[in-house]
N, C-alpha and C positions, 0 to 999 in steps of 0.2 A: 436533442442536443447530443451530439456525440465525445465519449472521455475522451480522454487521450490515456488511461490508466487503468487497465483492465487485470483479472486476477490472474497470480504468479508472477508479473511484472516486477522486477526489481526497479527500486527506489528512494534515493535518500530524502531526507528531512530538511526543509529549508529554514522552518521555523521551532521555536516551540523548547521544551526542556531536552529534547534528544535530538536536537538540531545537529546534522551531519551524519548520525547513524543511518546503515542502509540494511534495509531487508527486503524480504519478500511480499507481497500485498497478499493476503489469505481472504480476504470477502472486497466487495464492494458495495458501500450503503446508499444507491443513488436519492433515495428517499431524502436522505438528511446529507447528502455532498458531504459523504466521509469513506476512508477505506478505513480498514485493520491490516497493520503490517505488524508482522509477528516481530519479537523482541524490542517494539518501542510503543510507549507512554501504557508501561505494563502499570496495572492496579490494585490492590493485593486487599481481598478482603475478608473478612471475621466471619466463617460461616458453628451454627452451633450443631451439636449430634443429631443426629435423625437415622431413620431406617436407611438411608439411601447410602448416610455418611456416616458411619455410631462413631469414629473418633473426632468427626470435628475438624477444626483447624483453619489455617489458613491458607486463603485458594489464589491463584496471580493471573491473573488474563488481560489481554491487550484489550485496551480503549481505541477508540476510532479516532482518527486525526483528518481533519478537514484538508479536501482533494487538493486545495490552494495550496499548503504546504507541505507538498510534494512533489518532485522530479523524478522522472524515467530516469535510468542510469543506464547508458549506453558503452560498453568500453571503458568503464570504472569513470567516466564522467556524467553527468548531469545534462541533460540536452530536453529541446524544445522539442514539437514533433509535427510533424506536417503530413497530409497525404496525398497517395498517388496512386493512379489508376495501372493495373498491369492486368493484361489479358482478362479486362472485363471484372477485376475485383480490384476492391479496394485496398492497396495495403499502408501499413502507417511506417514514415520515414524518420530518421533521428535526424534534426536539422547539421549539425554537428559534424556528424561523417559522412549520412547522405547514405546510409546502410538501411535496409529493409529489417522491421521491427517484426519478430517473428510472433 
């Protein structure tokens, strides 16, 4: 099956507690139909001292948001995506403006 969302794509949140923030997608988790977009559904947790870490503290990193609530952002909008064949490659369309998704 093919995404329509692949990494460094900008994208806002349709759903969920940061519903309408938009970032950047930093991984793709095809495994479990999730990405990580940096600065949302961050999760902050209690690690204790170790050799790695001797002060400890608290560490924040993004959680994976399922691929369904998610949109491309094309031109500060949100749009659907379609594709189209040009000189023999595939490339992916914003349905919206009809612009070539780089």
């Amino acid at each position: 099956m093919k995404w329509n969302i692949k990494k460094n794509d900008m994208v806002i949140l349709l759903a969920g507690d940061d519903k309408g923030k938009k970032g950047r997608v930093t991984e793709v988790i095809r495994e479990k139909n999730r990405v990580i977009v940096e600065g949302v559904n961050v999760k902050t947790k209690h690690t204790k001292p170790s050799t790695a870490n001797p002060q400890g503290g608290i560490v924040k990193t993004e959680g994976g948001v399922h691929i369904s609530n998610v949109a491309l952002v094309s031109e500060g909008a949100a749009t659907r995506i379609s594709r189209k064949e040009v000189k023999g490659a595939t490339v992916r369309v914003a349905k919206k403006t009809g612009k070539n998704i780089d």
